[in-house]
C-alpha positions as CSV (number, residue, x, y, z in Angstrom):
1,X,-123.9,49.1,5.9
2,X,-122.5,47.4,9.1
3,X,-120.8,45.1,6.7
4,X,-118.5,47.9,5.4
5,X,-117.1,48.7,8.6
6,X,-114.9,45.7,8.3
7,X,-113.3,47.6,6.1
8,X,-111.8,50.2,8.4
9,X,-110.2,47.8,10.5
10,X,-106.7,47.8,9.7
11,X,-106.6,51.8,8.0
12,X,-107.8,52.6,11.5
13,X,-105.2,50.8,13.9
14,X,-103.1,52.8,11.5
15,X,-105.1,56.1,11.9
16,X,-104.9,55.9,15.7
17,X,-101.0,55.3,15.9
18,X,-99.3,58.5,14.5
19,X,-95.4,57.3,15.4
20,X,-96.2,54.0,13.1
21,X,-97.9,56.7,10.1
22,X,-94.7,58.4,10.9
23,X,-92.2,55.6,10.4
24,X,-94.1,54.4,7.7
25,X,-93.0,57.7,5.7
26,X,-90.0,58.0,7.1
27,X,-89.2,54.2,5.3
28,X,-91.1,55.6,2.5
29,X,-89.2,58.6,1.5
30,X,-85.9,56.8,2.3
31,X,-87.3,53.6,-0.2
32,X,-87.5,56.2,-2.6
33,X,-84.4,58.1,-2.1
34,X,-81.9,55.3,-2.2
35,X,-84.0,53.3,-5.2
36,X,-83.9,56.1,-7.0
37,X,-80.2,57.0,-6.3
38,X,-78.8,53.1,-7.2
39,X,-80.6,53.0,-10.8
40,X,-79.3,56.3,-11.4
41,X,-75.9,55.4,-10.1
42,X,-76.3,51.6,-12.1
43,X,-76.5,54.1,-15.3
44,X,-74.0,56.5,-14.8
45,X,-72.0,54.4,-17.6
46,X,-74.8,52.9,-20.1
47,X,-77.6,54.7,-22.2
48,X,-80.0,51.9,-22.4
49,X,-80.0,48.0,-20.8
50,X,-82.5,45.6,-20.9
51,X,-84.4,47.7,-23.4
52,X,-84.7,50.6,-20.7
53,X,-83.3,54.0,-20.3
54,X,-82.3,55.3,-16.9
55,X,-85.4,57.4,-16.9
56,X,-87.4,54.1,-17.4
57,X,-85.4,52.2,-15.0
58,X,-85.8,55.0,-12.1
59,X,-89.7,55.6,-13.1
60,X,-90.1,51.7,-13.0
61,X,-88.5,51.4,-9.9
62,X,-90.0,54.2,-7.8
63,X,-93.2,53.2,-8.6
64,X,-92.9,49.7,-7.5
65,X,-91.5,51.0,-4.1
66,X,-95.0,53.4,-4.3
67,X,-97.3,50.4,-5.4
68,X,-95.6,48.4,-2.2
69,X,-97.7,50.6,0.7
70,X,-100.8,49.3,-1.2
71,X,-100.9,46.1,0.4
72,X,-98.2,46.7,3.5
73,X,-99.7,46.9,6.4
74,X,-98.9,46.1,9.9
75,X,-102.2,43.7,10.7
76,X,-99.9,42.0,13.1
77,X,-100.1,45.2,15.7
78,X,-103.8,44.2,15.9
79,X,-103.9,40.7,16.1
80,X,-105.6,40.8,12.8
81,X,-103.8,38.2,10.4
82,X,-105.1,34.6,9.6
83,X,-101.8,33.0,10.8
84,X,-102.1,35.0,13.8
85,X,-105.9,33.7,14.2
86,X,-104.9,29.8,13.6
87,X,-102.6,30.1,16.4
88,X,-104.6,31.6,18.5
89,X,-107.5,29.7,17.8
90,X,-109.5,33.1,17.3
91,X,-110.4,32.1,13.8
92,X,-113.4,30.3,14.8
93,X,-115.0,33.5,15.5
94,X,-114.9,34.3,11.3
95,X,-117.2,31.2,11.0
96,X,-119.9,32.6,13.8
97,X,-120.2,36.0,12.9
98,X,-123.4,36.9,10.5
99,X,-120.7,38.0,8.1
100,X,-119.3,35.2,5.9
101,X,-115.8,34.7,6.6
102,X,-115.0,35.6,2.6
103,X,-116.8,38.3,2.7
104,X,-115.5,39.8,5.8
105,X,-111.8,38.9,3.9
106,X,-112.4,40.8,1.1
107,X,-114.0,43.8,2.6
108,X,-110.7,44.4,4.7
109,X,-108.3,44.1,2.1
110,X,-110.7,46.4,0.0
111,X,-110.1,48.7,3.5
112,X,-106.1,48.4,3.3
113,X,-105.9,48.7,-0.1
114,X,-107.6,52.3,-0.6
115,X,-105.6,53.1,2.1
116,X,-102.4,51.8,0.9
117,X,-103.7,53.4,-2.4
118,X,-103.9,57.2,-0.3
119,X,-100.2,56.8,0.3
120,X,-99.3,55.7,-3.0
121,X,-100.9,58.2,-5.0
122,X,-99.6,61.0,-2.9
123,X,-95.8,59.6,-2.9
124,X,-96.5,59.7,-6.6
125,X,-97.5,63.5,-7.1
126,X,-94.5,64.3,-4.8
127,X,-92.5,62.4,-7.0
128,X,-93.8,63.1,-10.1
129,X,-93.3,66.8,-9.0
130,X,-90.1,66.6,-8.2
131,X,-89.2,65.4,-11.3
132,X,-87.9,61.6,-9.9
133,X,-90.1,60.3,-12.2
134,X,-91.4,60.2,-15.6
135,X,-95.4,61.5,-16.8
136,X,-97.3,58.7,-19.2
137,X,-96.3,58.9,-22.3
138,X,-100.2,59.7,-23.3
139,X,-102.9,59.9,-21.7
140,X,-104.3,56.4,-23.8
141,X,-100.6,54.9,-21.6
142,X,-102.3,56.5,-18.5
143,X,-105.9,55.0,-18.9
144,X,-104.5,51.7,-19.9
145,X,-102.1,51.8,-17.1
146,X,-104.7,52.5,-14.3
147,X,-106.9,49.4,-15.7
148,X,-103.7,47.5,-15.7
149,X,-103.3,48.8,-11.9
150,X,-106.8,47.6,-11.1
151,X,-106.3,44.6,-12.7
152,X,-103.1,43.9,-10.9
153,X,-104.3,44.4,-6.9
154,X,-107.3,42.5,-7.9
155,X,-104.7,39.1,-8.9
156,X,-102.9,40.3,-5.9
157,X,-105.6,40.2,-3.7
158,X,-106.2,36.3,-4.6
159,X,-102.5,35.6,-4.6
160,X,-102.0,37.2,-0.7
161,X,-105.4,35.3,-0.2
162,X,-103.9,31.6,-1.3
163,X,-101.0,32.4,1.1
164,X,-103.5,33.1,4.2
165,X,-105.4,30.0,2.9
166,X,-102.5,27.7,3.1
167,X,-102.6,29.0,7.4
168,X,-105.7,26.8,7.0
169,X,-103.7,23.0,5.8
170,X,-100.2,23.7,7.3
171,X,-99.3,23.1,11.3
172,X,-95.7,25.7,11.3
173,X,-96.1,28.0,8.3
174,X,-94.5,30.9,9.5
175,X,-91.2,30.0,6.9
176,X,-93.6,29.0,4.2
177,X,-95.3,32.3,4.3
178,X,-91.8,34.2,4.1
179,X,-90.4,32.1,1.5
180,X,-93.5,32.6,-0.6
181,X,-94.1,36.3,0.4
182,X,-90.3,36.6,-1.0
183,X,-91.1,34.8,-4.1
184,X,-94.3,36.8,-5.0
185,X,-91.6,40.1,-4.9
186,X,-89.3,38.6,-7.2
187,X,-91.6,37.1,-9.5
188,X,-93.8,40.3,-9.9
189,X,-91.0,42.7,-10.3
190,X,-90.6,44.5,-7.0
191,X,-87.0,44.5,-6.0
192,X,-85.8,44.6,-10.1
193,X,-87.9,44.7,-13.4
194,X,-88.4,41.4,-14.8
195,X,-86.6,42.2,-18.0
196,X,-83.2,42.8,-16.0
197,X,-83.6,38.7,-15.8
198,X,-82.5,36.1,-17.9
199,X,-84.9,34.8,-20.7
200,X,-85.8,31.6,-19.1
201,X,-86.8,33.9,-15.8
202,X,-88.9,35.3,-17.8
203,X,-90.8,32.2,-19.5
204,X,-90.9,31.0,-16.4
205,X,-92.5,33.7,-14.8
206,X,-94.8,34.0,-17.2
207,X,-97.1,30.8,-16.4
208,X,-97.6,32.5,-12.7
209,X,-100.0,35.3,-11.8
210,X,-97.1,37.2,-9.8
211,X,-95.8,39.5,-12.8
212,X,-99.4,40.1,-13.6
213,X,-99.5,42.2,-10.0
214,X,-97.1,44.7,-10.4
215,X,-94.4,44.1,-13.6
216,X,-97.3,44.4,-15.9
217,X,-98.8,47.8,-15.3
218,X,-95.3,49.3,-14.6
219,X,-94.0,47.9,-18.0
220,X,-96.8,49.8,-20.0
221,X,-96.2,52.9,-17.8
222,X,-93.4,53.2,-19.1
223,X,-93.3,52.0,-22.5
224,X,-91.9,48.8,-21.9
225,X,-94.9,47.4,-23.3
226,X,-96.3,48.7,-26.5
227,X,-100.1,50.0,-26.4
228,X,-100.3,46.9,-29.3
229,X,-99.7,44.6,-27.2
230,X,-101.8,46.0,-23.8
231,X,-105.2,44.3,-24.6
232,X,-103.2,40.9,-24.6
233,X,-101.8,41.6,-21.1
234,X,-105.0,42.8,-19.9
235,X,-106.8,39.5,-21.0
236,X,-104.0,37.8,-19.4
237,X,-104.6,39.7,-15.9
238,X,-108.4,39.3,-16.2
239,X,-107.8,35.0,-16.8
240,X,-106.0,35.3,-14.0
241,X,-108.2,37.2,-11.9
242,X,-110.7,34.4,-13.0
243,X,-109.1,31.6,-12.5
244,X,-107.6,32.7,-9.0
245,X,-111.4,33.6,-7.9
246,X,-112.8,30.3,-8.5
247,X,-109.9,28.4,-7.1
248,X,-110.2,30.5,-3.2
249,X,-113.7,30.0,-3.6
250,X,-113.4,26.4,-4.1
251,X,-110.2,26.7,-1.0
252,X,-112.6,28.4,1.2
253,X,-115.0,26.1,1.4
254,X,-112.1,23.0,1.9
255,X,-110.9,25.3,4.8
256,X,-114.7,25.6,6.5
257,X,-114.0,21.7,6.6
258,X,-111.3,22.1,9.1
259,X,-112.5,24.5,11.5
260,X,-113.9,23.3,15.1
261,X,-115.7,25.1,17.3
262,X,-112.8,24.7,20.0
263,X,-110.3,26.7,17.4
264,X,-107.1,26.6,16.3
């Protein structure tokens, strides 16, 4: 049971800081304010674009300002990133602990990401009360949504975990980690729906894992993507999910290579 405290790392530096919890919804409710004000405003003129109404438009984009908090934490405030352990040379303490370095990894993501999920889910009933928003078309669109949700954070979690992995095999990565950081948002959907992009965006996008994070689930939220054709993107997420598990796994044990007892 020891193990699991890992997992309270992070949510706690947060917990025990109440100006950052503060700014954090004072960003928040301004995210949503002004997202939700430009789609509306990028509609004044137009019924539907890209195959989306303004109410799908403003519901997409909401809720991918919402499903941000999930994995946007400040781990920097506590020393607790990997790129932040490689320069300090602290990371050799991951490989001397009883806990496996993996497993101590996954359990404070797991941590972060219920607690991201606490802010997300309550930014969505305020929204969804307001009216900002739209409902599920159905509750079948609802159920298939959330395991599209699941399915999402868990490729997410592999994708933000290859980023931390490549702190292990690069000397300056600081701009590496921003420029992919930026290209996970684009590709998965985050600052505009993928279907606002040209068509060979698109195919493009589709041989990576990012739109499976966040584009995906939104879509069928909102009708995007037909009920039809959810158990294909769901087997699509799930390959990923796969596929991205045995590859860290295989990175992780390439990274144990390069660690000295000495760090960084």
């Amino acid at each position: 049971m020891r193990a699991w405290r890992a997992a309270r790392v992070t949510p706690l530096g947060e917990l025990h800081a109440p100006p950052r919890m503060t700014a954090v919804l004072l960003r928040l409710v301004v995210q949503v304010v002004l997202v939700a004000s430009l789609w509306h405003g990028l509609y004044s003129r137009t019924g539907t674009s890209a195959g989306l109404d303004e109410g799908q438009a403003v519901t997409y984009a909401v809720l991918a300002v919402l499903a941000s908090r999930l994995r946007e934490l400040d781990q920097f405030a506590g020393r607790d990133t990997v790129i932040q352990h490689m320069y300090y040379g602290t990371i050799v303490y991951w490989y001397l602990r009883p806990l496996p370095p993996q497993r101590y990894y996954a359990l404070r993501a797991l941590g972060e990401q219920v607690y991201g999920f606490a802010w997300a889910l309550g930014g969505y009933v305020v929204c969804l009360a307001a009216g900002v928003i739209e409902p599920p078309g159905s509750a079948a669109v609802a159920a298939v949504f959330a395991l599209s949700l699941l399915l999402g954070q868990w490729v997410l979690y592999y994708v933000m975990l290859v980023l931390d992995q490549l702190c292990f095999f690069t000397i300056r990565n600081n701009s590496a980690m921003l420029i992919l950081i930026f290209a996970q948002n684009l590709l998965s959907g985050v600052y505009a729906p993928l279907w606002f992009f040209p068509d060979w965006f698109i195919r493009l996008s589709g041989f990576l894992p990012f739109q499976a994070t966040l584009n995906v689930p939104l879509s069928l939220y909102i009708g995007r993507i037909r009920l039809s054709d959810a158990a294909v993107q769901l087997a699509v997420q799930a390959a990923w999910v796969v596929v991205l598990a045995l590859f860290t796994r295989w990175v992780w044990r390439r990274a144990a290579q390069r660690v000295i007892s000495q760090g960084g």
